[in-house]
N, CA, C and O atoms as a GROMACS GRO file, in nm:
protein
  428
    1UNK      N    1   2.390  -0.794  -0.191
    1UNK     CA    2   2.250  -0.824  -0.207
    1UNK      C    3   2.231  -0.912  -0.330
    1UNK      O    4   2.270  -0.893  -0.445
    2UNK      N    5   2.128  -1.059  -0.251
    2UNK     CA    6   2.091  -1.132  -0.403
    2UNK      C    7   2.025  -0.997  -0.548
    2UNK      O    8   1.974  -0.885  -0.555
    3UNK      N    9   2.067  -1.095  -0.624
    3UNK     CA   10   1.942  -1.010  -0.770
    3UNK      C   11   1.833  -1.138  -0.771
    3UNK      O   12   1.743  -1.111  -0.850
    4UNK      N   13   1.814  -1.258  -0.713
    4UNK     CA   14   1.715  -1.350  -0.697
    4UNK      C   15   1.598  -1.327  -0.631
    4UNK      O   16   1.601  -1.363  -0.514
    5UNK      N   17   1.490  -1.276  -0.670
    5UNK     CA   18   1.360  -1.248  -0.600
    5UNK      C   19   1.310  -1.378  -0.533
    5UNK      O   20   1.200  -1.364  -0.478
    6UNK      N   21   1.376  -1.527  -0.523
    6UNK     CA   22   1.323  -1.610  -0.469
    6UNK      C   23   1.421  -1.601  -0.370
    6UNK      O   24   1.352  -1.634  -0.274
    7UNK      N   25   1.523  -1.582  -0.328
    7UNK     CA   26   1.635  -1.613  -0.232
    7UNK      C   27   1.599  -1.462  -0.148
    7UNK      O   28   1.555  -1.466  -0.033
    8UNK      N   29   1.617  -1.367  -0.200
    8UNK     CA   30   1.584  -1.254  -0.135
    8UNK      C   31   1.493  -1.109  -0.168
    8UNK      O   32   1.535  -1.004  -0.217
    9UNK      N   33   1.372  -1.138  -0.130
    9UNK     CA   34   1.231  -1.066  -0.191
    9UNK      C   35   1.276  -0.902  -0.133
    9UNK      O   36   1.318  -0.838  -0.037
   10UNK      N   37   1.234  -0.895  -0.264
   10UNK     CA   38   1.254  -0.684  -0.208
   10UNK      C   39   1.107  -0.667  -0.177
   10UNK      O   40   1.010  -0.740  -0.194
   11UNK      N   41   1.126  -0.506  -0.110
   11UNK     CA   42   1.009  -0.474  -0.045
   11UNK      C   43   0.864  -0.482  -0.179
   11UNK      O   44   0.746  -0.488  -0.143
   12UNK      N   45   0.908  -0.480  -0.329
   12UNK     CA   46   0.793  -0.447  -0.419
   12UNK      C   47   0.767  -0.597  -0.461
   12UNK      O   48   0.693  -0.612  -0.559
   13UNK      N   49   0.826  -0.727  -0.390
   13UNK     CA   50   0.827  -0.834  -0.415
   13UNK      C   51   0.686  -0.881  -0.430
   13UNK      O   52   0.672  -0.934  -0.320
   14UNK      N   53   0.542  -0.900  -0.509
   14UNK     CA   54   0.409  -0.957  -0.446
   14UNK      C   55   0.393  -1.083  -0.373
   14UNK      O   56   0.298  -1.121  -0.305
   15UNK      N   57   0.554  -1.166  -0.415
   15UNK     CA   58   0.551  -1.286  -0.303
   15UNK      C   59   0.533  -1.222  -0.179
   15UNK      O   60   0.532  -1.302  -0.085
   16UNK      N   61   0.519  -1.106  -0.148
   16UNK     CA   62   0.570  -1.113   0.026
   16UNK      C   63   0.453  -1.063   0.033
   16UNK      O   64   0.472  -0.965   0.105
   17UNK      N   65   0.317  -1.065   0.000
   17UNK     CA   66   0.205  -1.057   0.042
   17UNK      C   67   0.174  -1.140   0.157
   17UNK      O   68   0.227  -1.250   0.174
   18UNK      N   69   0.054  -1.070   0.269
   18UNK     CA   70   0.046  -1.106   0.358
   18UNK      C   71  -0.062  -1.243   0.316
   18UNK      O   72  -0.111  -1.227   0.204
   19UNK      N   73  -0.100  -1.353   0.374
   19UNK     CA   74  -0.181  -1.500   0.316
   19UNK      C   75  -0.294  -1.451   0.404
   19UNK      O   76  -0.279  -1.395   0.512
   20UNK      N   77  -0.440  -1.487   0.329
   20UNK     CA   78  -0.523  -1.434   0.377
   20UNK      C   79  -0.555  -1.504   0.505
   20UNK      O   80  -0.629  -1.448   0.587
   21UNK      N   81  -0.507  -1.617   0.529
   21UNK     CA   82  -0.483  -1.693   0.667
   21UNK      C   83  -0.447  -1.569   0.796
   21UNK      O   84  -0.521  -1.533   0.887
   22UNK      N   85  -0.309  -1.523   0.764
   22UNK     CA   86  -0.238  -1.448   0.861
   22UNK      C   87  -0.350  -1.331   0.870
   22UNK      O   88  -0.380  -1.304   0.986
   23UNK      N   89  -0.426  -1.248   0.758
   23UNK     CA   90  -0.447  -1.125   0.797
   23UNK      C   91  -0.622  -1.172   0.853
   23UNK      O   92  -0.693  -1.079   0.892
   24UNK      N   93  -0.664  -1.274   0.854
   24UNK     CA   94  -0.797  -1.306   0.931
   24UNK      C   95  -0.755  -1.371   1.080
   24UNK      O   96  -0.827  -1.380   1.180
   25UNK      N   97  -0.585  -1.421   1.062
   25UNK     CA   98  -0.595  -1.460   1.249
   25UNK      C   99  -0.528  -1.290   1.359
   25UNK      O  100  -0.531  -1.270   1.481
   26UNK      N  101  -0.481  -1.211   1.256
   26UNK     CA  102  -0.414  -1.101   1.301
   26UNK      C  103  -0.511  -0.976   1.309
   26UNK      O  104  -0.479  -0.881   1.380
   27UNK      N  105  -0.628  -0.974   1.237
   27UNK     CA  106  -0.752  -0.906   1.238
   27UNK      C  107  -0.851  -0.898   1.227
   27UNK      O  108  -0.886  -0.982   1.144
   28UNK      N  109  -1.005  -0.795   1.295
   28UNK     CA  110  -1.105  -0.814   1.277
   28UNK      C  111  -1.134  -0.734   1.124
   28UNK      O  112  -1.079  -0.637   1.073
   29UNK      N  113  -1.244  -0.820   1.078
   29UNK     CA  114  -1.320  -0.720   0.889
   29UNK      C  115  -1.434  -0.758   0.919
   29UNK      O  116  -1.466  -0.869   0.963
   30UNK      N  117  -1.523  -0.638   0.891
   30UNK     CA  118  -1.423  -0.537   0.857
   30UNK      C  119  -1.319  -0.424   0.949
   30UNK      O  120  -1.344  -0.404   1.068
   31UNK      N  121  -1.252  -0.384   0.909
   31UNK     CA  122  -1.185  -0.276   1.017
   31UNK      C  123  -1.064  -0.192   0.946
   31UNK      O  124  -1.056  -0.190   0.823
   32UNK      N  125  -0.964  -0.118   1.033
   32UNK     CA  126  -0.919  -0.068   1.006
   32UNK      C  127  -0.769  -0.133   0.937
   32UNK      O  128  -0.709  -0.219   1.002
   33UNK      N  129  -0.715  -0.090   0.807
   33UNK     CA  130  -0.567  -0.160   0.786
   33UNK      C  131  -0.528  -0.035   0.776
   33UNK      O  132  -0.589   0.070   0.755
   34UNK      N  133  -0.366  -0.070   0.802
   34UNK     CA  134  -0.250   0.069   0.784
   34UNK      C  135  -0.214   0.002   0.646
   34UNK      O  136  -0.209  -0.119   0.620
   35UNK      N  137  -0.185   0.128   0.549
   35UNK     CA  138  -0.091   0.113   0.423
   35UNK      C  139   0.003   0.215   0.436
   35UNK      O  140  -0.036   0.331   0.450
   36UNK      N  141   0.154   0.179   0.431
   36UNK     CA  142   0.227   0.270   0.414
   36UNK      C  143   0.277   0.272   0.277
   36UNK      O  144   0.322   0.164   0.239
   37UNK      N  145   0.281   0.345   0.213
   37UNK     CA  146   0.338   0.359   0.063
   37UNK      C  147   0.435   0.454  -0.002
   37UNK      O  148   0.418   0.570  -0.040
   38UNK      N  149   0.507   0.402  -0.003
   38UNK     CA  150   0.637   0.481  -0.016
   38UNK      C  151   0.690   0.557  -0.214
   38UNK      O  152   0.728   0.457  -0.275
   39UNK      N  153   0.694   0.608  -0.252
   39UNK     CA  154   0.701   0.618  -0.380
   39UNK      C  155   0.747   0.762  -0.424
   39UNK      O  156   0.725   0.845  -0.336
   40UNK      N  157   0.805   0.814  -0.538
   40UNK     CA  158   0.871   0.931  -0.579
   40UNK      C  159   0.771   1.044  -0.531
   40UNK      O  160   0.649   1.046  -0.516
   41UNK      N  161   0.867   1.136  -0.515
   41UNK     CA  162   0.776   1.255  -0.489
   41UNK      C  163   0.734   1.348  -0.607
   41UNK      O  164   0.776   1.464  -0.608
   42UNK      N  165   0.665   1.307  -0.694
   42UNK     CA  166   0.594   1.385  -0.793
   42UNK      C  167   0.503   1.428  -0.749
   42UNK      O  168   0.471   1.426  -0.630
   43UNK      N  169   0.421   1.496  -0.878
   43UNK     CA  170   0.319   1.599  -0.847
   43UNK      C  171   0.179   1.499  -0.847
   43UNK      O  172   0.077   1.565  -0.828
   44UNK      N  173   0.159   1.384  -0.860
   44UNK     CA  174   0.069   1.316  -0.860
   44UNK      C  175   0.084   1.173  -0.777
   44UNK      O  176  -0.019   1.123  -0.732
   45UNK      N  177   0.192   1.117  -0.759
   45UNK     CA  178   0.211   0.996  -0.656
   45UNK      C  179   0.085   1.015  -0.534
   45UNK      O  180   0.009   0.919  -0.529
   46UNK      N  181   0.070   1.072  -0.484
   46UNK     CA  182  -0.008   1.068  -0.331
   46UNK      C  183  -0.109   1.078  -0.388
   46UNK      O  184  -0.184   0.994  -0.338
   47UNK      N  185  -0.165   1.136  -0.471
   47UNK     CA  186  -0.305   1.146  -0.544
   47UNK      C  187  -0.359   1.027  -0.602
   47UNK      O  188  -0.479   0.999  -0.597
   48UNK      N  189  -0.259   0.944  -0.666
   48UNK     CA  190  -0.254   0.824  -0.683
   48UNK      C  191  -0.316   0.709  -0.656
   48UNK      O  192  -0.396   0.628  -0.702
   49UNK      N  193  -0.209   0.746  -0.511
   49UNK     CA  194  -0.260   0.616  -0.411
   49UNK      C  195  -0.385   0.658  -0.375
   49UNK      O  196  -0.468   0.606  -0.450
   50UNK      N  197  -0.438   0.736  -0.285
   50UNK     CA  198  -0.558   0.810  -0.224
   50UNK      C  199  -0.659   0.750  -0.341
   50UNK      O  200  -0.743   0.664  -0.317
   51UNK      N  201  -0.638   0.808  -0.470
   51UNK     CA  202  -0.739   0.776  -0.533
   51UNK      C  203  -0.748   0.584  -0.568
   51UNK      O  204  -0.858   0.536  -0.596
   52UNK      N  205  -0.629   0.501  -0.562
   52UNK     CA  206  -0.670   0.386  -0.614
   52UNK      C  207  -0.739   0.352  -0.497
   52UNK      O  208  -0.854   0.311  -0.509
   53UNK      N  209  -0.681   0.365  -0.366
   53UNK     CA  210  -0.759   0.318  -0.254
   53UNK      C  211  -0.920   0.362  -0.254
   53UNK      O  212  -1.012   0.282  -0.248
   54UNK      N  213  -0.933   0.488  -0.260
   54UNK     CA  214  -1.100   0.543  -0.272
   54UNK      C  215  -1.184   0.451  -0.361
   54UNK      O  216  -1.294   0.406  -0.326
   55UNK      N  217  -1.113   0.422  -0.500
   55UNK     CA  218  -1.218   0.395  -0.578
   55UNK      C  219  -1.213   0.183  -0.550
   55UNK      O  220  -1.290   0.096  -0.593
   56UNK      N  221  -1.114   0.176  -0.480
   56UNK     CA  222  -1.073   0.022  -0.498
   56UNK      C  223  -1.211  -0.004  -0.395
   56UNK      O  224  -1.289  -0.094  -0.427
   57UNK      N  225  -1.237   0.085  -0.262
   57UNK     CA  226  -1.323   0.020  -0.161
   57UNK      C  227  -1.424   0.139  -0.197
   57UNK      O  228  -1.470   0.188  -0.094
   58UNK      N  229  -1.469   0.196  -0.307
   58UNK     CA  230  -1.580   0.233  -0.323
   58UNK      C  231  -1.656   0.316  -0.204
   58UNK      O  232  -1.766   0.308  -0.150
   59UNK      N  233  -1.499   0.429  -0.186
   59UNK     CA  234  -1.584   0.476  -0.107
   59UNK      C  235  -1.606   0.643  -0.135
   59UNK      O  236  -1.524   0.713  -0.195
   60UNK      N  237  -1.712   0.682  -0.089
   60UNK     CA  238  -1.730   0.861  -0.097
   60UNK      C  239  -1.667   0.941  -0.154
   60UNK      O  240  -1.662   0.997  -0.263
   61UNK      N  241  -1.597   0.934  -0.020
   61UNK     CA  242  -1.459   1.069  -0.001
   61UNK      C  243  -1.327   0.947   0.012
   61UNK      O  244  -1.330   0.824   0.026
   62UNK      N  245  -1.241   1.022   0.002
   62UNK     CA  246  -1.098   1.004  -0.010
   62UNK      C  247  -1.117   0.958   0.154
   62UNK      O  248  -1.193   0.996   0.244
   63UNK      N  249  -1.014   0.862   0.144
   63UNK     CA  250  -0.973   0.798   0.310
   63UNK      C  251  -0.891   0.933   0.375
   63UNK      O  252  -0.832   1.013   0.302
   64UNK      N  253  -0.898   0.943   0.518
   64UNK     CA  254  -0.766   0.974   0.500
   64UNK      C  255  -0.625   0.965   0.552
   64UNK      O  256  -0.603   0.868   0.623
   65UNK      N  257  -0.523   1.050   0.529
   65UNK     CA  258  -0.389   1.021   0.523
   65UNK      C  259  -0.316   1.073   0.532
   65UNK      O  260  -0.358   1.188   0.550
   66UNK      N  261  -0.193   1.071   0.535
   66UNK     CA  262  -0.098   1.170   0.588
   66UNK      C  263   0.027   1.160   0.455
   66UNK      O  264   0.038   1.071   0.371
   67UNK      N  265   0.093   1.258   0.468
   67UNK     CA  266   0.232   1.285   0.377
   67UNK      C  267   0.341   1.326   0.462
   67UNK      O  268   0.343   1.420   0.542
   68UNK      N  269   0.454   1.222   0.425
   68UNK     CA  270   0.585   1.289   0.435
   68UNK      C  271   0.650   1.254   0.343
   68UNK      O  272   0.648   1.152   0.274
   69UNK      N  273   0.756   1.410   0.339
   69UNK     CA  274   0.860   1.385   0.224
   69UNK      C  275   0.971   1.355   0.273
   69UNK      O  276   0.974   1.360   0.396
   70UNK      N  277   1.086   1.320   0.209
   70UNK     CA  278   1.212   1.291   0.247
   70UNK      C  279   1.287   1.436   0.272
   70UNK      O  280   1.237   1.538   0.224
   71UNK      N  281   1.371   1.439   0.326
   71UNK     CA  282   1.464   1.558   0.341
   71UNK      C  283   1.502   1.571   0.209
   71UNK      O  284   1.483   1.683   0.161
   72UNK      N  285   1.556   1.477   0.131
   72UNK     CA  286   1.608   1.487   0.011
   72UNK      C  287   1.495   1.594  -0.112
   72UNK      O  288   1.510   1.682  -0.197
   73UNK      N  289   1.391   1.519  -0.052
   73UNK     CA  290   1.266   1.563  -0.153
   73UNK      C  291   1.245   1.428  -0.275
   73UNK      O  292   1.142   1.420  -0.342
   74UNK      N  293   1.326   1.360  -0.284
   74UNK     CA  294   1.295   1.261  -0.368
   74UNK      C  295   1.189   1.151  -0.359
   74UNK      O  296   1.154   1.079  -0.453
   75UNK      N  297   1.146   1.146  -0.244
   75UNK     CA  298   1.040   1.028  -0.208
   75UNK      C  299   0.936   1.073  -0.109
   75UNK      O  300   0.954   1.134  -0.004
   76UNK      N  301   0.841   1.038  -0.154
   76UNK     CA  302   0.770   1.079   0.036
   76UNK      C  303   0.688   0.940   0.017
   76UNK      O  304   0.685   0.857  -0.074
   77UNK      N  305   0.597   0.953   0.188
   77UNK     CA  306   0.547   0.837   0.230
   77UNK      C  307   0.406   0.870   0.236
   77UNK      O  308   0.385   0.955   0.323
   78UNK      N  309   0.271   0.822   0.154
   78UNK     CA  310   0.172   0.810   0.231
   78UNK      C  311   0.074   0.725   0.318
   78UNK      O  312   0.050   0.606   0.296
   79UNK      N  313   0.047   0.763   0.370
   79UNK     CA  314   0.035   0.692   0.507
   79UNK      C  315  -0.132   0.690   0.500
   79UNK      O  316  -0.202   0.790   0.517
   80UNK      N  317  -0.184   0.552   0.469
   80UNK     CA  318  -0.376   0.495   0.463
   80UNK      C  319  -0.383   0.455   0.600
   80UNK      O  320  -0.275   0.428   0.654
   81UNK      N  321  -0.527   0.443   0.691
   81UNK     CA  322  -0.589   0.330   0.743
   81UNK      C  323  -0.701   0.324   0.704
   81UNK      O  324  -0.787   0.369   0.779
   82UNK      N  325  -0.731   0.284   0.611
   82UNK     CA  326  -0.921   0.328   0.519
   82UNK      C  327  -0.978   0.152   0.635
   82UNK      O  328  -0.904   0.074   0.694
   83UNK      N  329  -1.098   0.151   0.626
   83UNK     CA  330  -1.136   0.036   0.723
   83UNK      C  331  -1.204  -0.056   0.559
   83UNK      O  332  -1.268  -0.023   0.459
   84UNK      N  333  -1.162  -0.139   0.595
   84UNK     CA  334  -1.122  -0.230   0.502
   84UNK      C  335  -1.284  -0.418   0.520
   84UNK      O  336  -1.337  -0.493   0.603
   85UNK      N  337  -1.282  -0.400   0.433
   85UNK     CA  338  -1.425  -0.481   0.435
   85UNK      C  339  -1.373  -0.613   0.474
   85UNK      O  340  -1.420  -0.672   0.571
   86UNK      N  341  -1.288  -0.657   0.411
   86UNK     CA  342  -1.233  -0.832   0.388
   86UNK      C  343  -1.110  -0.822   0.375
   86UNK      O  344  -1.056  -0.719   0.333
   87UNK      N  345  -1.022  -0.970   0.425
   87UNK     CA  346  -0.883  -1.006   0.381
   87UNK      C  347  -0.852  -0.960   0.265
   87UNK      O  348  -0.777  -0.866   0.242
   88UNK      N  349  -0.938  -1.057   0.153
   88UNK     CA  350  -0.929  -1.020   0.054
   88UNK      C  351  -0.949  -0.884  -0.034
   88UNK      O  352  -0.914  -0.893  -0.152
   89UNK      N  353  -0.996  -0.775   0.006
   89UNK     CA  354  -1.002  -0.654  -0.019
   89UNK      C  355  -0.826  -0.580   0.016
   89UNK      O  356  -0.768  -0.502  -0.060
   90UNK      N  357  -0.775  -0.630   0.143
   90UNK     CA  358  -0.602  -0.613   0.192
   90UNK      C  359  -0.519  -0.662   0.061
   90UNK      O  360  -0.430  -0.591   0.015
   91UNK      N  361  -0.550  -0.777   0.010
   91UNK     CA  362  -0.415  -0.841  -0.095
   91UNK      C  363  -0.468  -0.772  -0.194
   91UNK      O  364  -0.371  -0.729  -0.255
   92UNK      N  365  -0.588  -0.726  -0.259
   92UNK     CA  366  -0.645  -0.699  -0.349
   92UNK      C  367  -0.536  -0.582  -0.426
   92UNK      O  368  -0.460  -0.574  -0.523
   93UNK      N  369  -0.596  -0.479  -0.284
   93UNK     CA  370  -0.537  -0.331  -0.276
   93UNK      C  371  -0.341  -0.337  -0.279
   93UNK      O  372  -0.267  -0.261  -0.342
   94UNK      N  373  -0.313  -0.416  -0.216
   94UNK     CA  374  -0.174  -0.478  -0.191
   94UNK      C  375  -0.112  -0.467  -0.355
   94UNK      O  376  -0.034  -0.389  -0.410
   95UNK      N  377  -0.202  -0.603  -0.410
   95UNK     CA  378  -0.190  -0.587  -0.563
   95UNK      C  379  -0.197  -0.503  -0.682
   95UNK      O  380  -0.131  -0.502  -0.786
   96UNK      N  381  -0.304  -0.427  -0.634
   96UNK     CA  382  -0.303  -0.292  -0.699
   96UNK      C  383  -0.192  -0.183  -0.697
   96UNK      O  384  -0.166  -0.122  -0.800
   97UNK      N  385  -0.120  -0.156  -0.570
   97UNK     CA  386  -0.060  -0.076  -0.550
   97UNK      C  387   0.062  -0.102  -0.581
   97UNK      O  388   0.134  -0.003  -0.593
   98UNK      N  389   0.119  -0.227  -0.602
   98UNK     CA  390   0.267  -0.267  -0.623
   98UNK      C  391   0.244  -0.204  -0.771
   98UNK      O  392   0.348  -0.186  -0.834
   99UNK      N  393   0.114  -0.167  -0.838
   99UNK     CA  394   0.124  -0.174  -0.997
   99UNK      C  395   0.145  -0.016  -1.027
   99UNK      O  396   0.137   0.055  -1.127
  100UNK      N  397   0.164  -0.005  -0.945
  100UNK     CA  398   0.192   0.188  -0.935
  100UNK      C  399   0.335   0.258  -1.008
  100UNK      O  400   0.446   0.204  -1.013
  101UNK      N  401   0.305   0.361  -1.050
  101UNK     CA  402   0.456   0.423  -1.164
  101UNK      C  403   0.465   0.436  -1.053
  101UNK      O  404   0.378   0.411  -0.969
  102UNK      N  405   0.628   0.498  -1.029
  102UNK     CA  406   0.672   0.554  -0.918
  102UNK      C  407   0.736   0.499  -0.768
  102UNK      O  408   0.831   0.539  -0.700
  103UNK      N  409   0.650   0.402  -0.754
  103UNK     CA  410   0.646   0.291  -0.610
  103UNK      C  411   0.817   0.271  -0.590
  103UNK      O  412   0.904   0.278  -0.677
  104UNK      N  413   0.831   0.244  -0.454
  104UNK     CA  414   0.933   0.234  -0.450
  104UNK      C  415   0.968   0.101  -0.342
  104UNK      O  416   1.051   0.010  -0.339
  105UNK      N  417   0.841   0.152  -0.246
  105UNK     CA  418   0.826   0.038  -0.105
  105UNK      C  419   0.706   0.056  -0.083
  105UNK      O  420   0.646   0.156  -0.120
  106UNK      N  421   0.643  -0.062  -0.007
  106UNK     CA  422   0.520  -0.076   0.025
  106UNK      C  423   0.526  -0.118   0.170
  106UNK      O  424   0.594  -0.221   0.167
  107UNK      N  425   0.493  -0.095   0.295
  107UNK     CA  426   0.513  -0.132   0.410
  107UNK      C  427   0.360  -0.134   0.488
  107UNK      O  428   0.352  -0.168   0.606
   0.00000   0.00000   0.00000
């Protein structure tokens, strides 16, 4: 495996954001997006995310979402579709979340 983030982007790469081109010909907004977020399994990671997403689209209550952990126990996945106002609200949140302790993958 490169160590060159231009030759070969890892999953926490923000180059590999989706262009707000692709996510307005690939979807209607507002509506629903999937976030999968992958990151250590501490006692606060999933709380985390839940909460940057809540407060990022200003909403109520917590979206909601699902948890899995790894067999290992070292990582789990949580799993968003909060319905999402704009493209730009997708890279926003995108951006936000790569900025996360813990993160590991973003899918």
């Amino acid at each position: 495996m490169s160590d060159s983030p231009a030759s070969d982007p890892t999953p926490l790469d923000p180059a590999r954001l989706p262009s707000l081109e692709l996510l307005n010909e690939t979807h209607s907004f507002p509506g629903p997006y999937l976030f999968k977020v992958i990151g250590a399994d501490d006692r606060s990671f999933a709380a985390r995310v839940v909460s940057l997403v809540r407060d990022e689209l200003e909403l109520e209550e917590d979206p909601v979402f699902t948890i899995r952990r790894t067999r290992s126990g070292r990582h789990l996945s949580v799993t968003l579709e909060p319905t999402v106002p704009t493209a730009q609200s997708v890279v926003t949140l995108y951006q936000l979340i790569y900025r996360l302790d813990g993160l590991v993958m973003v899918l």
